[in-house]
NUDREN-941997 format. One line per field, with one value per residue (C-alpha): residue number from 0; residue in three letters; y negated, x negated, z. Coordinates in nm, 4 decimals. Example, Ala and Ser with C-alpha at 12.3 -4.5 7.8 and 13.67 -1.06 7.14 Angstrom:
<doses>
n: c(0;1) .
res: c(ALA;SER) .
yy: c(0.4500;0.1060) .
xx: c(-1.2300;-1.3670) .
zz: c(0.7800;0.7140) .
</doses>
This chain:
<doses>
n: c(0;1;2;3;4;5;6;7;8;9;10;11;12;13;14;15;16;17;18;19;20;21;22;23;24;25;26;27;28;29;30;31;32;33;34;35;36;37;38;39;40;41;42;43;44;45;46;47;48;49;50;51;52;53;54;55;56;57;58;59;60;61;62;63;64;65;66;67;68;69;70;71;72;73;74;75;76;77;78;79;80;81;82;83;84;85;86;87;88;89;90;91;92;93;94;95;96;97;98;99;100;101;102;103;104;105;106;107;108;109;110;111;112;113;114;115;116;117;118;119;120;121;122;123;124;125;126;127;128;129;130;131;132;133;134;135;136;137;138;139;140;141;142;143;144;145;146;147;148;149;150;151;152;153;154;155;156;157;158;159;160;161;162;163;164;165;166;167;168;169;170;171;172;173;174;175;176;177;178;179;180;181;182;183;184;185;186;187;188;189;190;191;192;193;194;195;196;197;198;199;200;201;202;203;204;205;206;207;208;209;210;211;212;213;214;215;216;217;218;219;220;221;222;223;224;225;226;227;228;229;230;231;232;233;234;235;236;237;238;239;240;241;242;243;244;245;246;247;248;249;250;251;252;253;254;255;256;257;258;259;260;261;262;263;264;265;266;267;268;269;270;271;272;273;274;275;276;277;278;279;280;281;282;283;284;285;286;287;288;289;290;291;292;293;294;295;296;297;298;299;300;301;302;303;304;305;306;307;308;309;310;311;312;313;314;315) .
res: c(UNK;UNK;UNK;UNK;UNK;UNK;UNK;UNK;UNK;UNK;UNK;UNK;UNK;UNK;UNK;UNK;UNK;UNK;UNK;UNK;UNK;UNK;UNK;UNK;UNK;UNK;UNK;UNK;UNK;UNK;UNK;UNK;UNK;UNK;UNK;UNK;UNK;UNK;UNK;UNK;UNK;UNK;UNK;UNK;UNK;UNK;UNK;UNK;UNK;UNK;UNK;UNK;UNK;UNK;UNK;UNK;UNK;UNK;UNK;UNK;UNK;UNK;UNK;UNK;UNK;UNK;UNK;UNK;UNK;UNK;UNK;UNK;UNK;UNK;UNK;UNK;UNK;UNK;UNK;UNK;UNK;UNK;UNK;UNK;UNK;UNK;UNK;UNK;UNK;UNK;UNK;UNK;UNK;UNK;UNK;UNK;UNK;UNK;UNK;UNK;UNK;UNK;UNK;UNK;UNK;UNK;UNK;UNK;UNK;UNK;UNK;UNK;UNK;UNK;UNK;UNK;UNK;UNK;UNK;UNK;UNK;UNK;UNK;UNK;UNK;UNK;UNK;UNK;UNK;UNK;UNK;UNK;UNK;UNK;UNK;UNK;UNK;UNK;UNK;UNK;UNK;UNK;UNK;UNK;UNK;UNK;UNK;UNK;UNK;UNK;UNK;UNK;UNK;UNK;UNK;UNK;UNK;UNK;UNK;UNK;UNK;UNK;UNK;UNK;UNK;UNK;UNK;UNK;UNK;UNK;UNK;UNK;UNK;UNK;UNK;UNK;UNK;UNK;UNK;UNK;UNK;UNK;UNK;UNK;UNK;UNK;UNK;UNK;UNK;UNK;UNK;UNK;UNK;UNK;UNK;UNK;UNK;UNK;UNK;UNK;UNK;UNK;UNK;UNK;UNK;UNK;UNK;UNK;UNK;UNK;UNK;UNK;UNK;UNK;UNK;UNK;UNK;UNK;UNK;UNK;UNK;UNK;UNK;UNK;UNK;UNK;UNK;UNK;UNK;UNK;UNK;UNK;UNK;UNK;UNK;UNK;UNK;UNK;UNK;UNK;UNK;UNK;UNK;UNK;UNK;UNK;UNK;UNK;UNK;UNK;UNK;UNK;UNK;UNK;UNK;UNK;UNK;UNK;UNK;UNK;UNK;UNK;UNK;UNK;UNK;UNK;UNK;UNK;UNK;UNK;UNK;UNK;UNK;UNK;UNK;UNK;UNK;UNK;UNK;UNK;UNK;UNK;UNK;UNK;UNK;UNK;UNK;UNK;UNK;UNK;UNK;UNK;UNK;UNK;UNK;UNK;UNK;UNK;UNK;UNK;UNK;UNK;UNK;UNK;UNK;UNK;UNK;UNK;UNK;UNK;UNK;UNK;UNK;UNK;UNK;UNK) .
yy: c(-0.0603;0.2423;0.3959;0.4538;0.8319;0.7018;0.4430;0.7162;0.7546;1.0137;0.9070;1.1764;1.1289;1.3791;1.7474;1.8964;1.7607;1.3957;1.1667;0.7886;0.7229;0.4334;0.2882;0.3800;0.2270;0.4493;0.4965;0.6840;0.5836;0.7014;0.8801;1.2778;1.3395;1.0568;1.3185;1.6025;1.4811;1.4042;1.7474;1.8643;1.5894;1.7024;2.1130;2.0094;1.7532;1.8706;1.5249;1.1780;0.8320;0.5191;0.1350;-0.1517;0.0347;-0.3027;-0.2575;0.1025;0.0314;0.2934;0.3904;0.3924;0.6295;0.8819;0.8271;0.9177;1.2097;1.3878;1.3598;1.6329;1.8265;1.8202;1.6999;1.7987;1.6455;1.4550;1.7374;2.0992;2.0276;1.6771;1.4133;1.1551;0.9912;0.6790;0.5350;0.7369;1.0720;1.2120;1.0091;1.0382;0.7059;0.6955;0.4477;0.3667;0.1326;0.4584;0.7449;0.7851;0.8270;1.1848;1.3071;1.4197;1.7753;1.9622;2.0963;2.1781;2.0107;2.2053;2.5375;2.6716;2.7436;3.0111;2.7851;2.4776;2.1952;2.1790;1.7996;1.5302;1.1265;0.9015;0.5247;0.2796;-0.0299;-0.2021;-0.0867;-0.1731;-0.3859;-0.1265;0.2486;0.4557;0.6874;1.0451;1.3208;1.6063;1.9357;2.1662;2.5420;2.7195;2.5912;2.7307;3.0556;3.0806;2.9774;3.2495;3.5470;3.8345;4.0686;3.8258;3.7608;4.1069;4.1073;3.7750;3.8884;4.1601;3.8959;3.7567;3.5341;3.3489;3.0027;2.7569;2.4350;2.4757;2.4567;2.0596;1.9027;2.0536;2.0688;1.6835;1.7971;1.6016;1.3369;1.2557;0.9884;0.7355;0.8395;1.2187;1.3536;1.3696;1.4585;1.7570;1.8805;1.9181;2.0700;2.3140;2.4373;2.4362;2.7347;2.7928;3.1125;3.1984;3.5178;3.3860;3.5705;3.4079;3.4217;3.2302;3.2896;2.9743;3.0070;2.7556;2.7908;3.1817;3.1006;3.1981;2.9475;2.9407;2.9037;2.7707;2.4801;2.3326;2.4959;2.8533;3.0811;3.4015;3.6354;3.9187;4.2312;4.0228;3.9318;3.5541;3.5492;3.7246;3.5494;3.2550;3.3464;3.4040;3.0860;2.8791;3.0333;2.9733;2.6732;2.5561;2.6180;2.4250;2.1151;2.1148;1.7224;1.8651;2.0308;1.6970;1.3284;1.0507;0.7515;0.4115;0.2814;-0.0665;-0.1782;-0.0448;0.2463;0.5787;0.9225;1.2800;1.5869;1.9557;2.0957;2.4608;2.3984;2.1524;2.0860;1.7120;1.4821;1.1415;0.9613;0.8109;0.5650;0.2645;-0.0389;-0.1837;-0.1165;0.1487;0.2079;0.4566;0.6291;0.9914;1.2104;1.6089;1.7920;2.0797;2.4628;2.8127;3.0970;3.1784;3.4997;3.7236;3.9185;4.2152;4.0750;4.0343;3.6771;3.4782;3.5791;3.3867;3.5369;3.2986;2.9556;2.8795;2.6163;2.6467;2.2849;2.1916;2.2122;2.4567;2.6870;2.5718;2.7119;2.4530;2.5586;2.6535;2.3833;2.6474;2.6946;2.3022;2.3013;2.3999;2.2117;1.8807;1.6027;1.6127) .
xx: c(1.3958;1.6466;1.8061;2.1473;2.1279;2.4385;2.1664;1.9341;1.9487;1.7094;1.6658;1.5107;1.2101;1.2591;1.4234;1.1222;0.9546;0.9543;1.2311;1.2201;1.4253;1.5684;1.6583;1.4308;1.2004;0.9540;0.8134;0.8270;1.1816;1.4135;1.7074;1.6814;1.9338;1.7162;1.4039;1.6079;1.7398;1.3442;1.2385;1.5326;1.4171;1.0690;1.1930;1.3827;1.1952;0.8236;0.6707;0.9275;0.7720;0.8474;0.8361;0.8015;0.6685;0.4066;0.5357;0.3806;0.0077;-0.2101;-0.0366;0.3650;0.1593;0.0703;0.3883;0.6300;0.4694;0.4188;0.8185;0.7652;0.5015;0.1848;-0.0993;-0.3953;-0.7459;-0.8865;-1.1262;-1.1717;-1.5374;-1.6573;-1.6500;-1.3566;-1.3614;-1.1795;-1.1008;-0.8125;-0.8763;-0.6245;-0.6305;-0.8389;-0.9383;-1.0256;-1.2081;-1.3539;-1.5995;-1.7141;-1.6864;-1.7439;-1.4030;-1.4112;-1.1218;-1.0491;-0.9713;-0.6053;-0.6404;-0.3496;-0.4929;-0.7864;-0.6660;-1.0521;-0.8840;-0.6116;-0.3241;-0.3364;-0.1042;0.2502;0.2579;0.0578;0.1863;-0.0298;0.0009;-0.1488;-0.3361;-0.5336;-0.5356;-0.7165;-0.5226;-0.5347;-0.5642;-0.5388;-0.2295;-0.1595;-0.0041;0.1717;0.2460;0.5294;0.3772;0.7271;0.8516;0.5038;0.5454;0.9114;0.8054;0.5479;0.6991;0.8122;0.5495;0.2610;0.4600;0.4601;0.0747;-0.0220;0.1893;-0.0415;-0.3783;-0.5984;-0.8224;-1.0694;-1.1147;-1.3746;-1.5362;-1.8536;-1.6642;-1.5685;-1.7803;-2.1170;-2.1358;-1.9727;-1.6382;-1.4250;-1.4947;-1.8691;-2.0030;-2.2542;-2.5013;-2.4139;-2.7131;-2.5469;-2.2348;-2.3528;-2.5774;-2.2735;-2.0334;-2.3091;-2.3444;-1.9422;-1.8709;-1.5590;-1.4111;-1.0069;-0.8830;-0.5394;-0.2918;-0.2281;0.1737;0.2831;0.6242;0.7705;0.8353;1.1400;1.2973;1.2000;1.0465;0.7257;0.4575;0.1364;-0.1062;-0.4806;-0.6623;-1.0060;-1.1226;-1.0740;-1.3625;-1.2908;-0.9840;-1.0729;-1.1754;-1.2541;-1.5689;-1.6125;-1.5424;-1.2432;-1.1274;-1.1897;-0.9649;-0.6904;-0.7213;-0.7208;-0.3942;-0.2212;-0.3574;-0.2337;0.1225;0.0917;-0.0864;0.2367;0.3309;0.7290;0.5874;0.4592;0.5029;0.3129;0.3072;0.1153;0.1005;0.1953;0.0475;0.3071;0.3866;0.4074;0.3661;0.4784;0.4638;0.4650;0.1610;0.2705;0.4485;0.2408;-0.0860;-0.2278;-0.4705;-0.5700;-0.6995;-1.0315;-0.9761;-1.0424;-1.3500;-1.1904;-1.1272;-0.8605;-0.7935;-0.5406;-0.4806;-0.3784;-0.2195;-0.1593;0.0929;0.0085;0.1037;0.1426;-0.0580;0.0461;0.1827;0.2120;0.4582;0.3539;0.4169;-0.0150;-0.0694;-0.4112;-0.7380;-1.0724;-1.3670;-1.5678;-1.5715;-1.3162;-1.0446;-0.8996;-1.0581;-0.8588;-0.4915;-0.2368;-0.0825;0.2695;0.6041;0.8527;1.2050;1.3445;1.6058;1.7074;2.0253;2.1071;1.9847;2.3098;2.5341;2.3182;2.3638;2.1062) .
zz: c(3.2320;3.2365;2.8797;2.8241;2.7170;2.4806;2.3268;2.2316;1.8394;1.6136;1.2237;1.0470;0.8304;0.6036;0.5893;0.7149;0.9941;1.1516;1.2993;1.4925;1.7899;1.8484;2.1849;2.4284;2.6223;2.7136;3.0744;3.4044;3.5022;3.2238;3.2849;3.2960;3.0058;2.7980;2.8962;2.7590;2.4293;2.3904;2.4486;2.2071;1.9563;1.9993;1.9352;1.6315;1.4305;1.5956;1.6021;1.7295;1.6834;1.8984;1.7701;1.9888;2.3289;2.3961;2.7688;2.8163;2.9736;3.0519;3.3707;3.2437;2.9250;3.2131;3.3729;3.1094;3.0183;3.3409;3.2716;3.0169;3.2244;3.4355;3.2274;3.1188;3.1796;2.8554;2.7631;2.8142;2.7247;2.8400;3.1386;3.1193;2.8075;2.9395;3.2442;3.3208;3.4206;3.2190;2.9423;2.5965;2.3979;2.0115;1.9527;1.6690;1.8021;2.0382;1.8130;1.3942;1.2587;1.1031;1.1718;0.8433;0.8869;0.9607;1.3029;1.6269;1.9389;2.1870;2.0353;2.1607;2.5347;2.5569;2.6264;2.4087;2.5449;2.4726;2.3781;2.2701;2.3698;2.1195;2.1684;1.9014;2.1013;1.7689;1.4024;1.1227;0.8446;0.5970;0.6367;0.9731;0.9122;1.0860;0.8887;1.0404;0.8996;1.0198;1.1147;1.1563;0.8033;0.6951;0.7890;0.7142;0.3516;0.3080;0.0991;0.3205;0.2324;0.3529;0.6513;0.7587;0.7231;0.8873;1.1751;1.2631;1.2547;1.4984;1.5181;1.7055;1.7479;1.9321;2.0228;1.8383;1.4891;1.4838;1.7556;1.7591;1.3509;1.3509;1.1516;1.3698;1.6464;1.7426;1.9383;1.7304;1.9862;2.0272;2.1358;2.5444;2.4225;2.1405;2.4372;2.6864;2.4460;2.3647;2.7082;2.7966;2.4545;2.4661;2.2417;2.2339;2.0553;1.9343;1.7527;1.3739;1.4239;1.7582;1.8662;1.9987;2.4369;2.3411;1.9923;1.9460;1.6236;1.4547;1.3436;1.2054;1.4557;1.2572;1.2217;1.1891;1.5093;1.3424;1.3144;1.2046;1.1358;1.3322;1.1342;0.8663;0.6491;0.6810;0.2995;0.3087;0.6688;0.4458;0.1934;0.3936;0.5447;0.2867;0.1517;0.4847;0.4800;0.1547;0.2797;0.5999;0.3596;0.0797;0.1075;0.0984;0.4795;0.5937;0.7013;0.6789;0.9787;0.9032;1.2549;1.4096;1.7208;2.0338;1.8741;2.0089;1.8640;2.0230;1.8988;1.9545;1.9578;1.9375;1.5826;1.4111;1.2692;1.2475;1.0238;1.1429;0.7968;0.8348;0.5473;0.7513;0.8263;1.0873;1.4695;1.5596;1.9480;2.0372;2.3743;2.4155;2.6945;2.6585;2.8272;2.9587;2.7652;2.8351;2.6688;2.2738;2.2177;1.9097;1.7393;1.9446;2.2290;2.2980;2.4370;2.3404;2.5125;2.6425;2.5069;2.6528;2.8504;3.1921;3.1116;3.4529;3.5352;3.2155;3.3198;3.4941;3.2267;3.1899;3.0440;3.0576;3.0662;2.7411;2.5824;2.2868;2.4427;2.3668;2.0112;1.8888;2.0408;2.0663;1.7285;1.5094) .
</doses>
């Protein structure tokens, strides 16, 4: 089914971060100025959310967002995790649901993806919300002395953090899975301050896959995180999405940080697709660095072609 670019209408959330669009059904044939105001949704609100998309299977999923970019494969680390090549399933029947940590998607290879399409299959009656936290409002927030200093940081970040210590998702039987994470180590130098490829603008770029600031003890690296942190976390930064079956998240990875509650009993199945990303870049100018591990089998890095131009002129 085609959408009317004139049917395509954003509510926001709240001033910070988070809108729903209405009229669109989601899937591999939509029109390319429906794909555009999406992108320019996506730029200005950071994450969009989608009610009623039962008619997107597995395929149209893959589909509609190769409309936004090539893809990535479902793991820098791991063997398909379902039976798509390219697509990841949580399921809570498969994996423990500890997800309870703030974290910006596979930020362990040197060019995280760009976008993340989430789709919610079967949810538990109670409990099983995301949050999302803006990173550029973050930043902008911080007072202008500490910006000047966290623009100069870097920092390194890796697999070994959430996966091999269990701190995020781990299969019930993990032994397999623990083994072939600890043989694929990957390590990403990354500056702390991102500059946007499409808005410009600076964002906070941390997460639960953080290691160290660079030149830092681990106490003081600690420190420092944990005030960022706290700025990222405010609930005035953030919104909150309890989930009904069909509907679909996306957000941008490169300007938000995510936390999937694991409040829940019950069975949750969602299906995810990343969009491929380019490499981060700092204030300096210095893009992100592999220290160790090859993510070339992971996905091509990607720029897509900046929309900033549009964000003017385009309604809120």
């Amino acid at each position: 089914m085609k959408t009317s670019p004139f049917s395509f209408n954003v509510r926001r959330l709240n001033p910070t971060i988070g809108a729903v669009v209405d009229g669109v059904a989601l899937g591999e044939d939509l029109p390319s100025e429906t794909v555009t105001q999406i992108r320019l949704a996506l730029l200005r609100h950071r994450v969009i959310f989608f009610r009623g998309q039962q008619h997107l299977d597995d395929a149209g999923q893959l589909a509609f967002a190769r409309l936004l970019g090539p893809l990535t494969a479902s793991s820098a680390v791991t063997k398909d995790l379902g039976d798509l090549e390219k697509t990841i399933v949580i399921d809570s029947n498969q994996f423990r649901p500890q997800t309870n940590a703030w974290h910006t998607d596979t930020t362990y290879v040197d060019h995280p993806p760009a976008f993340a399409v989430l789709r919610a299959l079967s949810l538990p009656a109670l409990g099983g919300d995301t949050v999302w936290a803006n990173t550029v409002t973050a930043y902008q927030e911080l007072p202008a002395a500490f910006r000047t200093f966290v623009d100069q940081l870097r920092a390194t970040h890796t697999n070994t953090f959430d996966y091999a210590r269990g701190d995020a998702l781990a299969p019930s039987d993990s032994s397999d899975y623990v083994d072939s994470i600890n043989t694929k180590r990957f390590v990403t130098d990354h500056p702390v301050v991102r500059v946007h490829p499409e808005t410009g603008e600076r964002s906070l770029l941390l997460g639960s896959l953080l290691d160290r600031i660079i030149g830092f003890t681990a106490r003081d690296s600690a420190g420092i995180v944990s005030l960022l942190q706290a700025h990222i976390e405010r609930q005035d930064n953030t919104v909150r999405w309890t989930w009904a079956e069909g509907d679909v998240a996306i957000w941008d990875n490169r300007a938000t940080q995510h936390y999937a509650i694991a409040d829940y009993d019950e069975h949750r199945l969602m299906r995810r697709v990343s969009v491929a990303g380019d490499v981060p870049v700092g204030v300096d100018g210095t893009p992100s660095r592999a220290l160790s591990g090859d993510s070339s089998n992971y996905s091509p890095i990607f720029a897509p072609p900046s929309l900033a131009h549009l964000l003017v002129s385009s309604p809120a």
